[in-house]
N, C-alpha and C positions, 0 to 999 in steps of 0.2 A: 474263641477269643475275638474282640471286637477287631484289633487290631495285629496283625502280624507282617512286621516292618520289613523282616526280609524277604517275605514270601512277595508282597506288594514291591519291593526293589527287585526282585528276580524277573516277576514278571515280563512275559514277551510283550512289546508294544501292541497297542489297536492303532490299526491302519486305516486311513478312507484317502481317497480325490475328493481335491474340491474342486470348483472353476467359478472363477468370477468375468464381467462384464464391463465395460466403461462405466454405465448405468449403474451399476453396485459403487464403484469408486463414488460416481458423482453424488450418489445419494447420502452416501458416510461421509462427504465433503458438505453438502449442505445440513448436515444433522449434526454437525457440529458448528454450526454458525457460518459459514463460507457464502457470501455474494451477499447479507446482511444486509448492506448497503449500497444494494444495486446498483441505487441512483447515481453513487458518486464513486464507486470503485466494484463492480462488478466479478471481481479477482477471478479472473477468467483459466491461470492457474488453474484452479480449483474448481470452475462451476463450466467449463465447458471441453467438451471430448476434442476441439483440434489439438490445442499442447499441453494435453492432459496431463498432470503429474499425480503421482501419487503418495499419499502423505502416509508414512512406513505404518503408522498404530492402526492402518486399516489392514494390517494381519488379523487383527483379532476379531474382527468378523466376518473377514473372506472366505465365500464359502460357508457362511456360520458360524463362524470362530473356531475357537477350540471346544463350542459345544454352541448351541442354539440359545444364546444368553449370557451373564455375566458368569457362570460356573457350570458344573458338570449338570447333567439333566436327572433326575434320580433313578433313572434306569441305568444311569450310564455302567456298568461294572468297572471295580478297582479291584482288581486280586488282591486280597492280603487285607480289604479293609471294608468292616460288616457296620459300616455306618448308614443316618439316614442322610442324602446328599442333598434334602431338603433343608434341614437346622445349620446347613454354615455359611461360614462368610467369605467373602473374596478379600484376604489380608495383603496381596501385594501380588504387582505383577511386573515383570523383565520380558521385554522384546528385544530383541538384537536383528537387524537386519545384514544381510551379508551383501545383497547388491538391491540396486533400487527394486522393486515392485512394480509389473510391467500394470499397463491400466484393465487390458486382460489376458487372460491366462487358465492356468490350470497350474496344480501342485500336489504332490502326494503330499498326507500328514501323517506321520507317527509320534504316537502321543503315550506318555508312558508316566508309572512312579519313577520320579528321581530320588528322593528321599521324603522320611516321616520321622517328625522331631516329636517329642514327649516333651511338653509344655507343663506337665501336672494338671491342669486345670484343663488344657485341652490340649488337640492333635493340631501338627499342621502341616500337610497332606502337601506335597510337593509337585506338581505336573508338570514335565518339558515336553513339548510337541515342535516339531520339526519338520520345517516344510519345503521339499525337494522341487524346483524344477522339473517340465519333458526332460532336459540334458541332461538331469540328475546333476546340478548343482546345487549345490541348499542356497532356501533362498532366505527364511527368517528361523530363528527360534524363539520360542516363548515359554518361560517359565514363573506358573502361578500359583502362589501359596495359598492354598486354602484351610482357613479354620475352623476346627469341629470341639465349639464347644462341651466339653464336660464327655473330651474323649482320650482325654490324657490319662499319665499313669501306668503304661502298658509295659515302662522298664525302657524305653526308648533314649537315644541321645538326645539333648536340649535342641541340638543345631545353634547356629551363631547369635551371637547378641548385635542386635543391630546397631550402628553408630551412626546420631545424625550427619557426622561432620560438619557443621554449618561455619565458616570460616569467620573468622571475630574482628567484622567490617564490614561495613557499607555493601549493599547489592553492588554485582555491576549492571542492573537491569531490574526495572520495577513492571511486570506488568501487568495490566488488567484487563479480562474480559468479562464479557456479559453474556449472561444466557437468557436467553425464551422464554417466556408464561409456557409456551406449547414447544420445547424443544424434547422433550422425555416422548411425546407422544412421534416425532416426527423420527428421533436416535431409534426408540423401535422397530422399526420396520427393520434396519440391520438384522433382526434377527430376535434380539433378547424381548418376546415377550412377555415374562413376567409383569403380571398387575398392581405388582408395587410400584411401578412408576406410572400408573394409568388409572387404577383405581381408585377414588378415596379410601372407599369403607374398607378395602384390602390391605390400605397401606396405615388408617385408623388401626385396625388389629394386628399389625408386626409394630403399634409401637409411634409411628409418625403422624403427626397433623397434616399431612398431604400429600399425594405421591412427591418419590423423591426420583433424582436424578441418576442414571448408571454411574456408577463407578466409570467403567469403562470410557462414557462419554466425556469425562470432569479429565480423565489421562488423553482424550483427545484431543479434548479442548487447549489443554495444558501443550500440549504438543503442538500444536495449528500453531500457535500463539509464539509457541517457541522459532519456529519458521519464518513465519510473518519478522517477528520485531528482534532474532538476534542473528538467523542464518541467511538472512538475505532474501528469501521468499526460494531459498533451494533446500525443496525437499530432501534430496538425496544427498546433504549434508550431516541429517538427523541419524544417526545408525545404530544407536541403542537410546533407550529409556529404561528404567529401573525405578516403581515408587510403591508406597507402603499406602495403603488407604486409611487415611484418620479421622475422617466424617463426611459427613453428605451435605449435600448440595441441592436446592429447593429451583428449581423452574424459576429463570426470574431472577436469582440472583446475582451475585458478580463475585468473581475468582480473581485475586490478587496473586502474584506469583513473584516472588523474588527470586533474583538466578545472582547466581557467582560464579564467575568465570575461570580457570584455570588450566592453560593450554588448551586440549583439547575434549575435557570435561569440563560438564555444569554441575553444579548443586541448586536446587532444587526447594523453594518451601512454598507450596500454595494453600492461602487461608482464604476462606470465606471476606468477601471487601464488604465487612456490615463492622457494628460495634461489637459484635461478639468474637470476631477474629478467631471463628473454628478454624481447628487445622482441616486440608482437604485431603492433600499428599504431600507426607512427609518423607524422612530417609531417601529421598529423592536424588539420584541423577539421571544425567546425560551425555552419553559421547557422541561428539560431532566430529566431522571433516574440518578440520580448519583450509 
């Protein structure tokens, strides 16, 4: 059977260390648009190692991520589930961070099935990886849904129905960023190289007119932005994010993000800022430090 949901929920976790570098921070800082504008604000925050900070969404390539990419590698093994790790998709990702992110470090990961939902039309493969501190304190968790098209039906639970909640009023916050002709090639290096976002003729045959942008990158960006223009430019205010992936993002274009505030969550909706008004990341939040 393709899929066997308790066997893959039983399973013992895969374990690795990782260790990252200042040099890793700075590079995930500038691969998502940070010192831009050198000329006139430098955001030194972010683009230089003396008061270096660290912006929490670079868990998910520290070290590689939670895999060398935007998903699992297709060698990666999942107990319990006889899929190809090539055909899916990256449906939504949950970071939580428990204390800031030093600029270097080391960290154990163990990374495991949390749950697998039966969609009927497809699976959606649940992964939390958890990453300890030397002093064994946790320092983030991360959990990513991934979908396996046309691997549903196996008798599984649905799991939850997601709910935008988008509040029925005005943003408290409108904002916009820009991305790069050449930011997908520079976000790489982090790690995810897949040639969907570097090749034409690769990304011509999964379907697109041009390579497109990580996933990952567009929850970075979204995140940088959230820092910059609601929490003061302090990173370690940011301590969770939560969002659904609803389309892609072209090199070059510009990300509109409206936030709603309430206490010490945000809500979340970024569309593409053209006239087509694609969704980017929906079911979106965030908790902050007030």
């Amino acid at each position: 059977m393709p899929i066997d949901a308790n066997a893959a929920r039983s399973a013992e976790p895969q374990v690795r260390t990782i260790a990252w570098t200042r040099r890793d921070v700075l590079l995930y800082h500038l691969s998502l648009g940070a010192g831009r504008h050198a000329e006139v604000d430098p955001e030194l925050r972010w683009t230089y190692e003396r008061d270096l900070q660290v912006l929490p969404t670079f868990a998910m390539v520290a070290g590689g991520g939670p895999s060398v990419g935007d998903l699992p590698p297709a060698d990666m093994r999942l107990p319990g589930i006889d899929i190809d790790l090539r055909r899916i998709l990256h449906g939504g990702q949950k970071l939580t961070v428990h204390r800031p992110i030093p600029p270097a470090g080391s960290a154990t990961v163990s990374t495991r099935v949390a749950d697998v939902w039966d969609k009927q039309k497809a699976a959606v493969i649940v992964l939390q990886g958890d990453a300890t501190a030397p002093d064994g304190e946790p320092l983030w968790t991360t959990t990513m849904q991934i979908w396996a098209r046309g691997e549903g039906g196996f008798g599984g639970e649905p799991g939850p129905v997601p709910i935008s909640g988008v509040p029925d009023r005005a943003p408290d916050h409108r904002l916009v960023t820009t991305t790069d002709p050449g930011q997908a090639l520079l976000y790489r290096l982090n790690g995810d190289l897949n040639p969907l976002h570097v090749d034409p003729e690769f990304a011509a045959a999964a379907g697109f007119d041009r390579p497109i942008l990580h996933g990952l990158a567009s929850y970075g960006i979204v995140a940088k932005a959230l820092v910059d223009e609601v929490l003061d430019g302090d990173a370690s205010r940011l301590t969770a994010l939560d969002v659904r992936f609803a389309g892609t993002v072209v090199p070059g274009q510009t990300i509109a993000t409206a936030v709603w505030r309430s206490g010490d969550e945000l809500t979340l909706v970024s569309t593409r800022a053209d006239e087509t008004g694609t969704p980017v990341l929906t079911h979106a939040t965030a908790t902050v430090r007030v």
